[in-house]
C-alpha positions, 0 to 999 in steps of 0.5 A, a space after each residue: 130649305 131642306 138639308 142635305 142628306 148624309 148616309 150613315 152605314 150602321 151594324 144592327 146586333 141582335 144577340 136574341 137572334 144571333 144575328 149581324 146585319 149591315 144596313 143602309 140607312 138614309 137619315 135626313 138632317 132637320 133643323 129640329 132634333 127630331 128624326 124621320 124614319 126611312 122607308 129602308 128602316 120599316 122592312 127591319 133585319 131577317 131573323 133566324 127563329 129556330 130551324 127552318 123558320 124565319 120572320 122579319 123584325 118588323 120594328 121601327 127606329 130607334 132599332 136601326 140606330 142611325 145617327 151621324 158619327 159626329 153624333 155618336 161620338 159626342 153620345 159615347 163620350 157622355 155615356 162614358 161619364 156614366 160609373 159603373 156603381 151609378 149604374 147598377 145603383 139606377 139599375 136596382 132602383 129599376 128592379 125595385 119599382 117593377 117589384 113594389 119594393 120601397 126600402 131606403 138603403 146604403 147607395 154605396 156599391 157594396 151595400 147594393 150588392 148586398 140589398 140585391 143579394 138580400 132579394 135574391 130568390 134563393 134566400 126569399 125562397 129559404 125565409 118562406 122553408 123556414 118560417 113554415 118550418 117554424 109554424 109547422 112545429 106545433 103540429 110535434 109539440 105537446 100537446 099533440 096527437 101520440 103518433 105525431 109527438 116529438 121530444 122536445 129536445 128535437 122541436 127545440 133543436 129545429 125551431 133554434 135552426 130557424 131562429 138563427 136563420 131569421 137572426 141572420 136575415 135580420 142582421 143581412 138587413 142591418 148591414 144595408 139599411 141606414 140606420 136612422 130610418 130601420 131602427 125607426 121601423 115598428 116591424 124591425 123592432 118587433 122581429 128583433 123581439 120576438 127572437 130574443 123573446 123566444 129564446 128566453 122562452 126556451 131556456 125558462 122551459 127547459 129549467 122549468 121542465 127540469 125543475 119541476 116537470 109535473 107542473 105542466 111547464 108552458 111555452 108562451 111564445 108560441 103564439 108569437 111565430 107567425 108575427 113572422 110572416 106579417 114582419 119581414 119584408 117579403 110578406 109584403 101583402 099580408 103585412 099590408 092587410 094587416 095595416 089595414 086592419 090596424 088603421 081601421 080598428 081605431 076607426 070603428 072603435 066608437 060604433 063597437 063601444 056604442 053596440 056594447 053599451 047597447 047590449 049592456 044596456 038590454 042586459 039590464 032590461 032583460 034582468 028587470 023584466 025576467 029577473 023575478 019570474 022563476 023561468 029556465 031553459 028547457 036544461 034547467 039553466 037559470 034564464 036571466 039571473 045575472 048581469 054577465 051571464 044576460 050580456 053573454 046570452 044577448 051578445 050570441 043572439 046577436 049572431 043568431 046562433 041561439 035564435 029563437 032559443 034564447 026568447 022562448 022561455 020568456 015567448 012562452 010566459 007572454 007573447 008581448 015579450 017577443 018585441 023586447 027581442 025583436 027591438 033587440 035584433 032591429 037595432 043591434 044586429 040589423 042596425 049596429 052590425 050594417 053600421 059596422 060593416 059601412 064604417 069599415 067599408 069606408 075605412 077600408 076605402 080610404 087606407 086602400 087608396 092611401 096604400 095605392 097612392 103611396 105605391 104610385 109614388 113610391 115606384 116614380 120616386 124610385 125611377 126619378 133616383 134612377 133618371 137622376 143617375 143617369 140622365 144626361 144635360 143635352 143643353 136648354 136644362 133638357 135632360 134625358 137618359 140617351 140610347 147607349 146608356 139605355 142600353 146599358 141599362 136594360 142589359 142589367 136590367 133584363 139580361 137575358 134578353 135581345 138587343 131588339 127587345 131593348 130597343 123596342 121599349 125604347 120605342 115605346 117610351 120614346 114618344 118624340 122620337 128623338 132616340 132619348 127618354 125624358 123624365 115623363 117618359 122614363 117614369 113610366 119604365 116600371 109598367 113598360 116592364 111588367 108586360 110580357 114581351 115575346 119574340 117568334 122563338 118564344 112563341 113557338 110550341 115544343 113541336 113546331 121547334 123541333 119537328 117544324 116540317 111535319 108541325 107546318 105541314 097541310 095536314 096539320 094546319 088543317 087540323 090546328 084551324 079546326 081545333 081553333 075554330 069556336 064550334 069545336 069549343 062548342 062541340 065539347 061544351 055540348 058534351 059536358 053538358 049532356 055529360 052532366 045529363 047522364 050523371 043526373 040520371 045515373 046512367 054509367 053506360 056512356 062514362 068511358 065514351 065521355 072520358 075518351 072524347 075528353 081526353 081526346 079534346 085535350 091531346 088535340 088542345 096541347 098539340 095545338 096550342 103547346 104547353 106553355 099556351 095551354 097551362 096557362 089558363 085555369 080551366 085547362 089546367 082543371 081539365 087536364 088533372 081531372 081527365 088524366 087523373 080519371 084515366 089513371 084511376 081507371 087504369 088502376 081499377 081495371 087492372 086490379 079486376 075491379 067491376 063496373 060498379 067498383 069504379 068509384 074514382 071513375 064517377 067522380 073525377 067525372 063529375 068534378 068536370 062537370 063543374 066546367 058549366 061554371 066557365 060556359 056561364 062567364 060568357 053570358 053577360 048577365 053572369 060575367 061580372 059576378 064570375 070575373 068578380 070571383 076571378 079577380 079575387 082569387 090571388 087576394 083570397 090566398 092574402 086574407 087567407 094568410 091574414 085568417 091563418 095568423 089569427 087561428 095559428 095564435 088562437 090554436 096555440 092559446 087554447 091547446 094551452 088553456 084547454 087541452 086535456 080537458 076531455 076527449 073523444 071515446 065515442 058515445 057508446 060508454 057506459 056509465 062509471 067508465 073513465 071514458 065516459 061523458 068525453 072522459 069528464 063528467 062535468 060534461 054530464 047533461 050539457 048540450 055540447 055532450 047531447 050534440 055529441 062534440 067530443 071531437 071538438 077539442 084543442 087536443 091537437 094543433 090540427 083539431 084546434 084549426 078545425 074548431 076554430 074554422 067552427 067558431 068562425 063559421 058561427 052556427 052552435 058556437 056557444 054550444 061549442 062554448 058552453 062545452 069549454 065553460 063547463 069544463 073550465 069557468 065562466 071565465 073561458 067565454 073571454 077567449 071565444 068573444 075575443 076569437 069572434 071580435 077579431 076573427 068574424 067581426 072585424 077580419 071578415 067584414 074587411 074581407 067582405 069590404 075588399 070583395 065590394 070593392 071588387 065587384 064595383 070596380 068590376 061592375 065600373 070596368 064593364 060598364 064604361 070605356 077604356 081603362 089602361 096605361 099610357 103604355 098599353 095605349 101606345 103598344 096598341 097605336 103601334 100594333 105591337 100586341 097579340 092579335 093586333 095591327 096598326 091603328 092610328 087614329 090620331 092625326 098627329 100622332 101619324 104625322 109624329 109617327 109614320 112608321 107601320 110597323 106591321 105592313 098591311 095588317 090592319 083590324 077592326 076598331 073593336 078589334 082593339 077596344 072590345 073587352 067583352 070576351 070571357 075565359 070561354 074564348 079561344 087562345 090566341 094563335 101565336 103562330 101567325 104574330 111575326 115579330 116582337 109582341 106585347 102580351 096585353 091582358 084585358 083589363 079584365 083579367 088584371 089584378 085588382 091592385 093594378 086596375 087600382 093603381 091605372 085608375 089613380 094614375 088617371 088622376 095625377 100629372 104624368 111627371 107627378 112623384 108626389 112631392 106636392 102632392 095635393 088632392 086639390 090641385 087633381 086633374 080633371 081625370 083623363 080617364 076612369 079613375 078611382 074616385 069615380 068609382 
């Protein structure tokens, strides 16, 4: 038999809206705990969203909070239990699963303050001036291009301001950290070093330099600076490629010391079979005289820079020496070489899935501290985090955000809903909160805000419906591509056409969409810096009197457009993978880059002190007896470096020993490159150019090739099969709560559970939901028919490849499970695409 019904008056404050509310809400008392949501609670409060424009907050319960006073009373007293310090501690564990922090700290109240003050933007942002400040030096240091040189006593003063600030940020660290576990930390130990280091360094120059200045004084710790970026905490991604190539390292030394025993071992069947038989290079040089001299030679012929080069002499005396070379290459590039990439692809593999499984774990081992502090004992060991301590959670958690926008993601984590979040619901706080969420006045654009009358008006919509509609997108498309047509036939006639039918296209597009919507994706922000550079360029030239013909900039910003063909293509199917491929690994690429840049900022400073000075540029035009002559070296007299005319390739300066290195990297004539440095210096200078290659192009860059494999599979995987996102996302999309989408419930149960619509009548096809086949080429969403809170839910697509990752492992552990025993025997059978599939 049914209770009886008690009615509860409750006022409803939104503080995003500036609104109160009175309510009435009928709540029927059932003898489970569960509570059955009102007809009156489906319509929601009346919101102000700026001038002249209202929207109903479509929301369900808990965002009337109807409980019975008795209720709220026994609730508000356990609340009030709840100590202000446990608060902000739950509330700084939140933050640190949502960023991927995973220190372990002092949980005393004035250690968090200080932890949370150490991640404050103001000092990330001044560690990051610093340490490019610290590595920019090298650029003013000797040597160093004339016009760039600084003297010393103002590189010292400045690199002596950034170590004091590092100083200062590691002892910041100090204060908060427990002891036992940051002494025990290699990157602490390594950053403590190499300050002490450096200032050791400083003060044995500058009694070096007083002492004996002519004996060209060094700075050994200059290569030491960028050990910066990969130790401190804020470099976390770098740091993590960084372990990754410290693990995989080991992995593969046994397959390197058998390549290099091999080519040891070819070394000496080149010395016995050509050892004797008086040939040379075409230079004269002695063709397989010594043993080094063969390893060296067979270890560039591995790279193919010196193929065929290097096999022509001995070709010349007998065909039947080509197999020895052709044995060669089979086994040490094309076997050896593919064995290295596999095993390091493997490696790759494996430490990748480690550093994913201990980033799962470690933000629920944060959130289940955080639910220890907050959780509540509603009786039957049940222990929940209740609505007002949610509350007061969320407001330190997301402070600038409504009481609406709190209460919605309690909705969506609250799946009994019972007004209170579990464990298992709570442990999934940290991805609730990494999707964007916005209300009407977010989505609103600059003009529809302040002029909304003449922005809503008949006309305008009009105009806005045709901009979004596709064959506008079409239209345009059209034209590049006959754009592209012009500029291939070298017709100029039309260039100011197409630049105002462009421009055009973009004012339209920022009126349309606003700003905020339209910047946001890659292309448009391309089309905009080319077009209006285009237009500015051409303003300059035509006021300054120039011809058509002197339009230069004109021609090619125009061209730089054409380069929109790129996007029409990721809307063929057959391109899409290999071009959302490179999309998805756009961000990494600025990660391996940094990897790449700490090797050549420690190479560059090496060799500007092993080789600068050794010759220079003067041009090739000399004559013979001046000092200039043969780069200012006469060694270099008869060698390939100077025949090929790479004077310029010197490590004079910082930025030319970037340039060189890049070269190296790049591998093509890089023992020609080296023969120049050798002759100038000794055999013994082929150490440093073996190492570079090793480090650099053998190991760094087949790991990037390795994270690009991994990519394209598991972009490959996505579009070939289902769905692919997190219990969250899943249940945002059965409420309708994101962009462009309805209410969709397909679950029985689930309706029986919940039988709230939150958005009336609004009801989209099943693809609708589940079709991730668009590309970038789509058009953007109209915001300004959502009503409402709305989730911005990405394609799983467009997702970060780290965060594909980690939904995927997710699929294959318990929702509750934080890793405590964790076993990979004891996996689930996967619920969805997970990681070992692929």
């Amino acid at each position: 038999m049914a209770e009886p019904q008690s009615t509860t008056q409750v006022v409803i404050e939104l503080s995003g809206g500036n609104v109160s509310a009175t309510k009435e809400c009928e709540v029927q008392q059932q003898q489970s705990s569960n509570h059955q949501i009102t007809d009156n609670q489906k319509k929601g409060p009346v919101v102000q969203n700026g001038p002249g424009v209202k929207d109903t907050l479509e929301l369900p319960s808990p965002i009337v909070r109807a409980h019975s006073k008795e209720s709220l009373r026994s609730e508000s007293s356990l609340d009030q239990q709840l100590k202000e310090e446990d608060l902000i501690l739950a509330t700084t564990l939140v933050i640190d699963a949502k960023s991927g922090r995973n220190f372990q700290y002092k949980t005393e109240a004035n250690y968090v303050k200080f932890y949370n003050l150490y991640h404050s933007w103001v000092l990330r942002w001044m560690l990051y001036l610093f340490i490019a400040i610290d590595l920019a030096l090298a650029m003013f240091e000797k040597p160093a291009n004339p016009d760039m040189l600084w003297p010393i006593g103002a590189t010292m003063s400045v690199e002596v301001l950034c170590l004091l600030f590092f100083l200062f940020r590691f002892c910041h660290a100090v204060y908060f950290s427990i002891p036992r576990i940051f002494w025990r930390d290699t990157k602490n130990i390594l950053i403590l070093a190499i300050i002490v280091l450096t200032f050791l360094d400083m003060i044995c120059f500058l009694i070096w330099d007083n002492v004996a200045h002519d004996t060209n004084p060094i700075r050994w710790s200059r290569p030491l600076r960028p050990l910066f970026i990969i130790n401190f905490s804020d470099g976390k991604q770098i740091r993590r490629a960084f372990r990754n190539i410290r693990r995989t390292v080991p992995e593969i030394l046994n397959i390197l010391v058998l390549f290099f025993l091999s080519i040891a071992l070819f070394a000496l069947l080149a010395l016995k079979l050509f050892n004797k038989r008086n040939l040379t290079y075409p230079d004269g040089t002695p063709y397989f005289k010594e043993f080094f001299d063969s390893i060296w030679d067979l270890y560039v012929l591995v790279t193919t820079a010196n193929n065929p080069d290097v096999m022509m002499p001995a070709y010349d005396e007998s065909n039947w020496f080509a197999f020895f070379f052709i044995i060669y290459i089979i086994i040490c590039l094309y076997i050896f070489m593919s064995i290295i990439l596999a095993a390091i692809y493997y490696n790759y593999r494996n430490n990748l899935k480690n550093e994913i499984r201990a980033s799962v774990y470690g933000k629920r081992k944060k959130l289940g501290e955080a639910f220890e502090l907050l959780k509540v004992d509603k009786g039957g060991d049940q222990m929940v985090v209740t609505y007002q301590t949610w509350c007061r959670l969320l407001k330190k958690v997301i402070p600038k955000k409504s009481q609406a926008h709190i209460d919605l993601l309690m909705k969506i984590l609250d799946t009994d809903m019972n007004h209170q979040i579990e464990r298992k619901e709570f442990l999934q706080l940290a991805d609730l909160l990494q999707l964007e969420l916005s209300e009407v006045t977010d989505r609103m654009t600059f003009l529809e805000r302040y002029i909304p009358t003449f922005y809503n008006s008949t006309i305008s919509r009009g105009l806005k419906i045709g901009v979004r509609h596709k064959a506008f997108r079409y239209f345009f498309d059209f034209l590049i591509f006959v754009n592209a047509w012009f500029i291939g036939f070298d017709v100029d006639k039309a260039d100011w056409f197409f630049l105002a039918m462009f421009t055009v296209e973009i004012l339209l597009k920022l009126y349309t969409f606003g700003p905020k919507e339209f910047f946001v994706r890659f292309w448009n922000s391309f089309d905009f810096l080319v077009v209006f550079s285009a237009v500015i360029a051409s303003a300059i030239e035509a006021a300054e009197g120039a011809s058509r013909e002197e339009f230069k900039t004109l021609d090619l910003l125009l061209v730089l457009r054409v380069l929109r063909l790129v996007k029409i293509f990721g809307s063929i199917q057959r391109f899409k993978v290999v071009l959302q491929t490179i999309i998805n690994i756009g961000p990494s690429i600025f990660t391996y880059g940094g990897v790449i840049f700490v090797f050549y900022y420690i190479f560059a400073i090496i060799g500007m002190e092993i080789f600068s000075g050794k010759f220079d540029y003067y041009g090739y035009e000399t004559e013979e007896g001046d000092e200039s002559h043969f780069c200012g070296n006469p060694k270099l007299n008869g060698t390939a470096f100077f025949k090929f005319q790479y004077c310029n390739n010197n490590f004079n300066d910082f930025l030319k020993s970037l340039v060189i290195l890049f070269e190296l990297t790049v591998v093509n004539q890089w023992h020609v490159i080296a023969s120049g440095f050798v002759a100038v210096t000794s055999k013994a200078a082929r150490i440093y150019f073996f190492m570079f290659h090793l480090t650099c192009v053998v190991i760094v860059l087949n790991i990037f090739i390795a994270f690009i494999l991994e990519a394209f599979i598991l972009e490959y995987t996505i579009d070939k099969s289902g769905k692919l996102e997190s219990c969250v996302e899943t249940k945002i999309k059965q409420l309708g709560l994101g962009i462009g989408q309805g209410t969709r419930k397909t679950n029985p149960q689930e309706v029986q559970k919940d039988d709230t619509e939150l958005v009336p009548n609004e009801q989209l096809p099943e693809s609708s939901f589940d079709n991730d086949a668009e590309s970038d080429t789509d058009s953007i969403p109209d915001l300004s028919i959502e009503t409402g809170l709305k989730f911005h839910l990405k394609k799983k697509s467009r997702k970060k490849v780290e965060v594909l990752l980690q939904q995927m492992f997710e699929g294959e552990i318990k929702p509750e499970d934080e890793g405590h025993t964790f076993d990979e025997n004891e996996i689930n059978v996967p619920r969805k695409l997970t990681l070992d599939t692929v």
